[in-house]
N, C-alpha and C positions, 0 to 999 in steps of 0.2 A: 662889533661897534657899528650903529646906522650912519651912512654917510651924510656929510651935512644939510645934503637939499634935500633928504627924507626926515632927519630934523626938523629941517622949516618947513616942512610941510605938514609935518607932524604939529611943531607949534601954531600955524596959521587955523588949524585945526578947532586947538585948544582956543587960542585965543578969540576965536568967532562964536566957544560955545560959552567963554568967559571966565575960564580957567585962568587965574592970576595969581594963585601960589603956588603953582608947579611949572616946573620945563618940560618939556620935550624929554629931554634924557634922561630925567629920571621915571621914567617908564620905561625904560629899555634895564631895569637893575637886574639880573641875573637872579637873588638870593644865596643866602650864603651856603647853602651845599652844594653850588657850584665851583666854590671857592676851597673848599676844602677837601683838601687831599686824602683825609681817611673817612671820606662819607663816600657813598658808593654812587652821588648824584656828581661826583665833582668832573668839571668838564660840558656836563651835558646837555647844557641847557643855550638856548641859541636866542639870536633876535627873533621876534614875531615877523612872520611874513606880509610883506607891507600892503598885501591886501586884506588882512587884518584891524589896519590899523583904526577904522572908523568904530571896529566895535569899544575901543577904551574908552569912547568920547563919552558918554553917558556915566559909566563908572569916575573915570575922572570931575566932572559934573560934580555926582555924589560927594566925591572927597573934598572936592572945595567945598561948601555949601558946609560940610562935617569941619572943615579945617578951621573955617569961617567963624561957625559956632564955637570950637571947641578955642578960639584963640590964641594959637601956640603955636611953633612949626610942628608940621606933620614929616615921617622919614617914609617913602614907600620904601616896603622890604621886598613882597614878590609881588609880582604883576604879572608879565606874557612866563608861563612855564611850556616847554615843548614835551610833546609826549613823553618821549623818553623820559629825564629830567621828572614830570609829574609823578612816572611808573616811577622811578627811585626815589623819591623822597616818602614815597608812599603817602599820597594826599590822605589828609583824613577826613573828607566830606565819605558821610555814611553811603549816600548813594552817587559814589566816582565809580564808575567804570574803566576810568583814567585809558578814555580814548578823548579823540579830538570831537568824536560825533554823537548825538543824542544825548540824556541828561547825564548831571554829575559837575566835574570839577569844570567849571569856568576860568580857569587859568589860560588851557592851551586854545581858547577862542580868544583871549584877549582881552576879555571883560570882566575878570577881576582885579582886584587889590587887596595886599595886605599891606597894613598900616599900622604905625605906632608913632607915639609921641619922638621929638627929634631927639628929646635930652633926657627924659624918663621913660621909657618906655612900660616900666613897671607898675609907673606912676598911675599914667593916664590911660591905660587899656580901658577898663573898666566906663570910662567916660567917656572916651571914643565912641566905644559899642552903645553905649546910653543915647549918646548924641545922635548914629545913625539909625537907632533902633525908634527915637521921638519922630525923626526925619521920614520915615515910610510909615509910620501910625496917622502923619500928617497927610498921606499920599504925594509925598516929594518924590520918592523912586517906591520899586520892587523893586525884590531881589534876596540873594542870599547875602546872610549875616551868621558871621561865626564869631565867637568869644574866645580867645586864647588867654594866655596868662599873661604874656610881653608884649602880647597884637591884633588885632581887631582885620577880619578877613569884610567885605561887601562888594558884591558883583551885582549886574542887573541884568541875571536871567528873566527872563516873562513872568514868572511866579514868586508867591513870597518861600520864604524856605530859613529855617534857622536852626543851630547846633551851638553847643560849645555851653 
């Protein structure tokens, strides 16, 4: 759990880049295989190291700007994943090395997000990914974009990149 004055400094953050439908805390969400006791990720996954923390700003960015368009609440599901944690859940970006260092999964740098609708998740995947996918055709970000079934992944490595 981050302590409060890394909190608000986490929000003063957001709030200077104009993030207005998300907190602070909900980028600190775990993911639910942390949560689950017969997944082999549970336990392992930790807060982002708070010299980390400047790389969400861009990504979070992204998700307003998406949350924006898309009209709805948005729920983040994963965001910071720690190595560990990434190596168990077995990230499925094609080229994860599922280290912290050179390409691959953008989790354990801090600079992704996975996202779904707050109340449909089933629903609005599809539009989600549609939304962020018009948003970088426009040149609003780079970055990877992946398409799940329940969730919509976008990070904003240097490059475009998509799966799913």
């Amino acid at each position: 759990m981050p302590t409060k004055a890394r909190l608000a400094r986490l929000q003063r953050r957001l709030d200077k880049a104009g993030v207005e439908h998300f907190s602070a805390m909900e980028f600190f969400v775990k993911g639910s295989s942390h949560y689950n006791q017969a997944h082999r990720g549970y336990g392992l996954n930790t807060d982002p190291p708070e010299y980390l923390d400047h790389h969400i700003i861009p990504t979070a960015v992204v998700w307003e700007e998406a949350r924006v368009r898309l009209d709805r609440p948005v729920r983040l599901t994963s965001v910071y994943r720690s190595p560990a944690y990434n190596l168990a859940i077995k990230s499925t970006n094609p080229e994860n090395p599922r280290t912290l260092w050179g390409r691959g999964s953008q989790h354990p740098r801090f600079s992704a997000i996975d996202g779904q609708d707050w109340n449909q998740p089933w629903r609005y995947a599809e539009k989600i990914h549609a939304i962020l996918l018009q948003m970088r055709r426009e040149g609003t970000w780079v970055g990877g974009l992946g398409r799940y079934n329940r969730f919509t992944h976008a990070d904003t490595r240097p490059y475009a990149a998509s799966w799913g």
